[in-house]
C-alpha positions in Angstrom: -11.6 -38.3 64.0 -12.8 -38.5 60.6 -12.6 -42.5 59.4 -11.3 -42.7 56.3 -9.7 -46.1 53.8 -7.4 -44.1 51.1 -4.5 -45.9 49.8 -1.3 -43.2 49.7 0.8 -42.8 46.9 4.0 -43.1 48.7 5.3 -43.9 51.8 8.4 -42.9 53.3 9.6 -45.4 56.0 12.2 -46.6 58.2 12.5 -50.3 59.2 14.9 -50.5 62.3 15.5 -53.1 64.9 12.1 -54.4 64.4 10.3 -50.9 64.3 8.6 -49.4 61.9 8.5 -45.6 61.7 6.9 -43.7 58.7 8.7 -40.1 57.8 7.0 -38.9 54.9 4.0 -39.9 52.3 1.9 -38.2 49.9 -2.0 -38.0 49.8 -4.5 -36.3 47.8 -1.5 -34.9 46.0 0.1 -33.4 48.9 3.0 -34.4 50.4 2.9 -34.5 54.4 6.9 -34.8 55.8 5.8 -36.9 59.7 7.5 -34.9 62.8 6.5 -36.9 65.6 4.6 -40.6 65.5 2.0 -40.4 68.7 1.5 -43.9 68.5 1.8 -47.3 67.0 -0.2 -50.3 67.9 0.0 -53.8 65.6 -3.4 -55.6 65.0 -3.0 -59.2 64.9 -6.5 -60.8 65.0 -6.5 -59.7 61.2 -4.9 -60.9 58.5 -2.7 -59.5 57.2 -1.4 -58.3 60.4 -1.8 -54.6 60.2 0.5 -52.1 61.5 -1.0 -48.3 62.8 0.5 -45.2 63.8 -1.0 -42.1 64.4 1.5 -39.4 63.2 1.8 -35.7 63.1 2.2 -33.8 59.8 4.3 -30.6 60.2 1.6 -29.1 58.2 -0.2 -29.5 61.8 -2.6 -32.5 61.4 -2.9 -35.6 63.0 -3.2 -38.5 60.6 -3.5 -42.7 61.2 -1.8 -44.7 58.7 -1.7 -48.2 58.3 0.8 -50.8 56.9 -0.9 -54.3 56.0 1.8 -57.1 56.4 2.5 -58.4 52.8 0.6 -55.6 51.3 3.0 -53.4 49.3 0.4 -50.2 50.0 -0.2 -48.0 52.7 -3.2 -46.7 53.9 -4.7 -43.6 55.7 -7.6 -44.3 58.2 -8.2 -41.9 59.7 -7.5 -37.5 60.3 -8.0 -35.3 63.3 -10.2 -32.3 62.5 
């Protein structure tokens, strides 16, 4: 996994019955449409509480994304090479 901290231009996301679940973004000018969220885990010794999912792309890669609580900007942090 390659660590990254890039802010993405624009997130896609459902907000359902307290669930989050991203379904599209854009980064590095590309735009990634998720098929399938792995995972989602909530960090809450930081603050903001932060939110992660590791998603896959249906371009075919594996991407973490993060949502900080209060913070109006997603993040990817981290790709599966």
């Amino acid at each position: 996994m390659n660590r990254v901290d890039e802010p993405l231009a624009w997130v896609s996301a459902r907000f359902e019955k307290g669930a989050i679940s991203p379904t599209a973004f854009r980064w590095k000018s590309r735009e990634f449409r998720v098929t399938a969220v792995n995972a989602r885990w909530v960090d809450r010794s930081t603050r903001p509480i932060r939110h992660g999912f590791s998603v896959s792309a249906a371009s075919g890669e594996v991407i973490e994304l993060e949502y900080r609580e209060g913070d109006p900007v997603w993040y990817v942090t981290g790709v599966v090479t």
